[in-house]
OpenMM code with the backbone's topology and positions (N, CA, C; nanometers):
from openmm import Vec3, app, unit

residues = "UNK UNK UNK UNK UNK UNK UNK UNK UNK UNK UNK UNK UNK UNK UNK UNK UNK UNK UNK UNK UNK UNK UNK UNK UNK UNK UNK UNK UNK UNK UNK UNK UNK UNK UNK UNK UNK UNK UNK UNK UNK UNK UNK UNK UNK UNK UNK UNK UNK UNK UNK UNK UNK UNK UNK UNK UNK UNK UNK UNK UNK UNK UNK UNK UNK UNK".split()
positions = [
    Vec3(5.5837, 15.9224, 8.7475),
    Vec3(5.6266, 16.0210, 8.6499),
    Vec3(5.6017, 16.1606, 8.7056),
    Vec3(5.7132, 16.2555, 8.6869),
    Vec3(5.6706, 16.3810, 8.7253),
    Vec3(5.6454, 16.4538, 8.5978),
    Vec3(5.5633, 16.5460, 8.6736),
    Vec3(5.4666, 16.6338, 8.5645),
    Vec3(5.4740, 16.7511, 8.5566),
    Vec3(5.6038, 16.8275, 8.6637),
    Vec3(5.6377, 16.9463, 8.6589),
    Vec3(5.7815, 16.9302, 8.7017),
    Vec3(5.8584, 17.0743, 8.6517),
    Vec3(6.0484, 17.0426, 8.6509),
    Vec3(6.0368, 17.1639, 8.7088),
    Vec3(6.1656, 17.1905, 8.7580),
    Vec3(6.2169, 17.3347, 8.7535),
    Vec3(6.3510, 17.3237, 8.6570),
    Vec3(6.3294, 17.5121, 8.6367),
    Vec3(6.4167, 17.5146, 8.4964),
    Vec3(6.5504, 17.5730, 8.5759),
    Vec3(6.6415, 17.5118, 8.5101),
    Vec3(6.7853, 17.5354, 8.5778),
    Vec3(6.8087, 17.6294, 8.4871),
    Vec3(6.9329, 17.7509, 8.5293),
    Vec3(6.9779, 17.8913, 8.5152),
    Vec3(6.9317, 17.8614, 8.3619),
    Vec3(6.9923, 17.8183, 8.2656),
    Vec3(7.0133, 17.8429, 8.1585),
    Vec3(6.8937, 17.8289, 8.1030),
    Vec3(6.7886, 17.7805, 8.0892),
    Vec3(6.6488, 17.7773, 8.0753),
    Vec3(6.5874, 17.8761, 8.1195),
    Vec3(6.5840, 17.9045, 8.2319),
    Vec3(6.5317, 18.0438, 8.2392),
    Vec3(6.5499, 18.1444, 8.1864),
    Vec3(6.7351, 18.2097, 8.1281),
    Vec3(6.7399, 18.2457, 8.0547),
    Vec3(6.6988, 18.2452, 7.9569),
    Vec3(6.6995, 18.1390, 7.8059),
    Vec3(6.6542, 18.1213, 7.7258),
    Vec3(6.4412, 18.1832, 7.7429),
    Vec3(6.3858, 18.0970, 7.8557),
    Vec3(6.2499, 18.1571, 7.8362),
    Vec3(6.2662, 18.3216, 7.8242),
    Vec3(6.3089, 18.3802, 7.8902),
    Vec3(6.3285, 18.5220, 7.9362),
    Vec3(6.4027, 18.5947, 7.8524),
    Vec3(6.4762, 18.5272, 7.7458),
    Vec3(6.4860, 18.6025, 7.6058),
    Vec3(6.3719, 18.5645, 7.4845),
    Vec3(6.3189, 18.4885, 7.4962),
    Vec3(6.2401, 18.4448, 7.3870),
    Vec3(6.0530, 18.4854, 7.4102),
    Vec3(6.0291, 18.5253, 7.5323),
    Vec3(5.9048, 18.5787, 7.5424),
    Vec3(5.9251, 18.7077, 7.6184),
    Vec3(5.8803, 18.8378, 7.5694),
    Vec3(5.9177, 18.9353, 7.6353),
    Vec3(5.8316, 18.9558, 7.7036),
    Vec3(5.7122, 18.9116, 7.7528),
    Vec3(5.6412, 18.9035, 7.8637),
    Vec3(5.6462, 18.8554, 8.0107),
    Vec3(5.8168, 18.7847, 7.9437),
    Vec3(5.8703, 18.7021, 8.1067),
    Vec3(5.9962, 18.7481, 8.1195),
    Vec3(6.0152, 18.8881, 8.0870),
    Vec3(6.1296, 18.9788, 8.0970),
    Vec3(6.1877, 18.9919, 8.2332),
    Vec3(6.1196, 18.9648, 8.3570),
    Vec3(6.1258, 19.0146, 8.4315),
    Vec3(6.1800, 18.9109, 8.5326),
    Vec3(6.1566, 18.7829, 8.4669),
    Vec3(6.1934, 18.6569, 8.5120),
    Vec3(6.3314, 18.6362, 8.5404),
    Vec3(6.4496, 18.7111, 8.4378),
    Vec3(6.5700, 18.7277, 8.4359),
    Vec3(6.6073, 18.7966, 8.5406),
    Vec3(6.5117, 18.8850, 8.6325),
    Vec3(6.5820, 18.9443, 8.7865),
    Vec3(6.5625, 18.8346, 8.8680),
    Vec3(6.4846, 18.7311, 8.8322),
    Vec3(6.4247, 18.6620, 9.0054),
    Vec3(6.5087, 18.5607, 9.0062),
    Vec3(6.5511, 18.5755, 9.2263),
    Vec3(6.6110, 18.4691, 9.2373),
    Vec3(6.5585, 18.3557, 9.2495),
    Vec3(6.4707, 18.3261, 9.2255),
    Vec3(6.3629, 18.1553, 9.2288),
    Vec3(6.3650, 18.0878, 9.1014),
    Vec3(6.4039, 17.9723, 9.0991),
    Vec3(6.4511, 17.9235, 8.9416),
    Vec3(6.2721, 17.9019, 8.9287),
    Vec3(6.2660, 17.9259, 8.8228),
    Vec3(6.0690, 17.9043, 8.8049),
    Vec3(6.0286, 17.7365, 8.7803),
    Vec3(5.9176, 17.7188, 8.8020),
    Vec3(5.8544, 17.6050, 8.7496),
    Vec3(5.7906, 17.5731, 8.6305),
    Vec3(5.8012, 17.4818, 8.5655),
    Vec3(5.7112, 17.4400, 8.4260),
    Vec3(5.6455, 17.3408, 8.4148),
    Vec3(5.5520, 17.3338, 8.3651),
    Vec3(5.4607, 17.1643, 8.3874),
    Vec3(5.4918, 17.1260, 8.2180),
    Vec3(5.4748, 16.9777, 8.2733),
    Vec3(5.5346, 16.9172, 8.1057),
    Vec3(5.4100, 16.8872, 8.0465),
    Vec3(5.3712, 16.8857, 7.8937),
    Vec3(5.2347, 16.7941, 7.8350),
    Vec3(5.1510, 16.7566, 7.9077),
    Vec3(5.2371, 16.6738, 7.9697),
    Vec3(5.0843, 16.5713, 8.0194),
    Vec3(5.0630, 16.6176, 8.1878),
    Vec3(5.1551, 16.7371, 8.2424),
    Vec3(5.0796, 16.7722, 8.4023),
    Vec3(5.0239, 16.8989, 8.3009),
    Vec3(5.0314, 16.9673, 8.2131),
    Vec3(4.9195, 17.0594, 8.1476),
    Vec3(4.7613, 16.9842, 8.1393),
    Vec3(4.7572, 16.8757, 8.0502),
    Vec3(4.6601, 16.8158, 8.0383),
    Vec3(4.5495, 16.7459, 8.1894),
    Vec3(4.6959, 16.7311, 8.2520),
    Vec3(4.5797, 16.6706, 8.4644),
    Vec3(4.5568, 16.8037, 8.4755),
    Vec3(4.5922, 16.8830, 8.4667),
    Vec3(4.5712, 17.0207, 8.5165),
    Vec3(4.4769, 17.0762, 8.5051),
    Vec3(4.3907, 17.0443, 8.2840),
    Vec3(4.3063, 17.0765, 8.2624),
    Vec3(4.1932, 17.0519, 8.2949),
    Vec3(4.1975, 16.8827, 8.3767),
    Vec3(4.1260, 16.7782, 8.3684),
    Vec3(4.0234, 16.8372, 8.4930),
    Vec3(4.0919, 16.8674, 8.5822),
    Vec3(4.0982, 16.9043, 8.7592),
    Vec3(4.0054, 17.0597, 8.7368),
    Vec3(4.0378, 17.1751, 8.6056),
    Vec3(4.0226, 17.2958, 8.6420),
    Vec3(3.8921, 17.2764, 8.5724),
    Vec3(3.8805, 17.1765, 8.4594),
    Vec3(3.7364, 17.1669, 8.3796),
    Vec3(3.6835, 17.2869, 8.3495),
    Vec3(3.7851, 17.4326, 8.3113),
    Vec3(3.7451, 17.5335, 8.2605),
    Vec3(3.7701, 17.5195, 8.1141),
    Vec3(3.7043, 17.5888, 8.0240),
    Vec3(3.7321, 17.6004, 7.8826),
    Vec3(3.8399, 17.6725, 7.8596),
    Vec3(3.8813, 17.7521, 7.9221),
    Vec3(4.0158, 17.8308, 7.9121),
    Vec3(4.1396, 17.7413, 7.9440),
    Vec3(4.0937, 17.6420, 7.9963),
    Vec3(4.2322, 17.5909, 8.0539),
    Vec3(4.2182, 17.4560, 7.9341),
    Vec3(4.1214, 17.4330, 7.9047),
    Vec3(4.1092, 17.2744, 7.8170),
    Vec3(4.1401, 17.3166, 7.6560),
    Vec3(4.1438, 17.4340, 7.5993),
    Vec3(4.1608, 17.5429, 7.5034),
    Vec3(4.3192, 17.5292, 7.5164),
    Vec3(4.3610, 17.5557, 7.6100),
    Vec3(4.5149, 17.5889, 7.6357),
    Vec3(4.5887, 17.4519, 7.5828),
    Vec3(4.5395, 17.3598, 7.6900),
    Vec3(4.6079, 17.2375, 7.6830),
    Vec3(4.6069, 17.1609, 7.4811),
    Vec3(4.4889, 17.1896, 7.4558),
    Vec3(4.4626, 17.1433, 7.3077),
    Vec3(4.5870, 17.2257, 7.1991),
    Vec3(4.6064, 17.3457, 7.2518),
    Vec3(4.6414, 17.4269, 7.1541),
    Vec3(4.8143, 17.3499, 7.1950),
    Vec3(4.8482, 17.2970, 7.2997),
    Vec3(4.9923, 17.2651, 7.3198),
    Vec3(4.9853, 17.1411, 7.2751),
    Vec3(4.9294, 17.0961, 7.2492),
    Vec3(4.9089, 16.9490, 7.2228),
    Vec3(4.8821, 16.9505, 7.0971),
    Vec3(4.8263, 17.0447, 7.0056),
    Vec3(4.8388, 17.0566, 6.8825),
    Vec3(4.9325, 17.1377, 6.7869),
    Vec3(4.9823, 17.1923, 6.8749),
    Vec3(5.0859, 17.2821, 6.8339),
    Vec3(5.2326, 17.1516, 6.8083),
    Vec3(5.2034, 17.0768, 6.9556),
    Vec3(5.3396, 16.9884, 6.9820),
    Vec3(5.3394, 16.8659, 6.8501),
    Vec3(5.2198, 16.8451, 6.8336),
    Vec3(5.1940, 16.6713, 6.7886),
    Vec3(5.1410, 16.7144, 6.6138),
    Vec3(5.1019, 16.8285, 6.5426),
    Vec3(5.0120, 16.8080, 6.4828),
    Vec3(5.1010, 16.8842, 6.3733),
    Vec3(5.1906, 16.9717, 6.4264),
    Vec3(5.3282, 17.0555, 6.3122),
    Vec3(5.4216, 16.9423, 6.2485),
] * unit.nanometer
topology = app.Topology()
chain = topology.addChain("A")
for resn in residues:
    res = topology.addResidue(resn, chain)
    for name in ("N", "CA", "C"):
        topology.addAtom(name, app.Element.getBySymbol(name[0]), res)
């Protein structure tokens, strides 16, 4: 299973209108990367920071718990 995609044109768009913090994303020629649920969660597992295990909970509760 893979645990990270890259986002094809139209996805990037969409991120890059919907968070204006990734405004800038709409100049670059590198289609960006995204990790899905569960490479967030190995991710957290590996960094064993509270900032990162905080993160993963809040997507995981945001995703599963609305």
């Amino acid at each position: 299973m893979n645990n990270i995609f890259v986002l094809d044109k139209y996805e990037k768009k969409e991120v890059a209108k919907n968070f204006d913090r990734l405004n800038k994303l709409k100049y670059s020629a590198v289609e960006p990367t995204a990790f899905t649920e569960r490479g967030l969660y190995m991710l957290a597992t590996i960094i064993k920071s509270p900032l990162a295990t905080n993160t993963t909970l809040s997507i995981v509760e945001t995703r599963y718990c609305t």
